[in-house]
N, C-alpha and C positions, 0 to 999 in steps of 0.2 A: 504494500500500500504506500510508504514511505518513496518510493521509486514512481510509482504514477503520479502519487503530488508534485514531487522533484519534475519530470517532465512536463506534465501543466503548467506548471510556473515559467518556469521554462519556455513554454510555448505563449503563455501572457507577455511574459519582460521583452519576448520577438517580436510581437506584434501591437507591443506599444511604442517599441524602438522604432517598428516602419511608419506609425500612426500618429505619433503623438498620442494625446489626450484622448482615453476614450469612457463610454460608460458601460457601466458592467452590463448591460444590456447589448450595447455593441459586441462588447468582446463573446459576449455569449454565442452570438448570432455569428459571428465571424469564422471563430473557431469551434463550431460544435459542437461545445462544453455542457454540460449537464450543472444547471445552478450549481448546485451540492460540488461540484467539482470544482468550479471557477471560484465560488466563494473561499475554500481550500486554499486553492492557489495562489489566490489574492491574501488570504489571511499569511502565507510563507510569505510571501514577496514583501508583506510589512513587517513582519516580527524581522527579517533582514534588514530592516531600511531599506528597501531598494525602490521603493512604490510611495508616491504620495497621494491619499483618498481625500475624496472633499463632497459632500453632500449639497447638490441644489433643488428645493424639493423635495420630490421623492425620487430624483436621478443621483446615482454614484454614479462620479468621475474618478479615475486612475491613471496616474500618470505616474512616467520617471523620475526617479530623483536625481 
């Protein structure tokens, strides 16, 4: 399990690098993540630092740090 998180993440920090800023809806839909997975992912990418979240709304944004 630790290994498919790892590459999710993985596959988010890729496709923020080509995108910039996006919202976890995006990225859902981009990369054919499963909530429960993406959310995952996104939770690794900040306990890293590597990700900065910002709520507008009810839209999550995720971008690089």
């Amino acid at each position: 399990m630790v290994d498919k998180i790892g590459d999710d993440a993985g596959k988010v920090w890729n496709e923020l690098e080509l995108n910039g800023e996006m919202t976890t809806g995006a990225l859902k839909k981009s990369l054919e993540m499963s909530p429960f997975n993406l959310n995952v992912a996104v939770g690794w990418l900040a306990r890293e630092d590597k990700i900065a979240i910002s709520r507008q709304g009810n839209k999550i944004k995720v971008c690089l740090k």
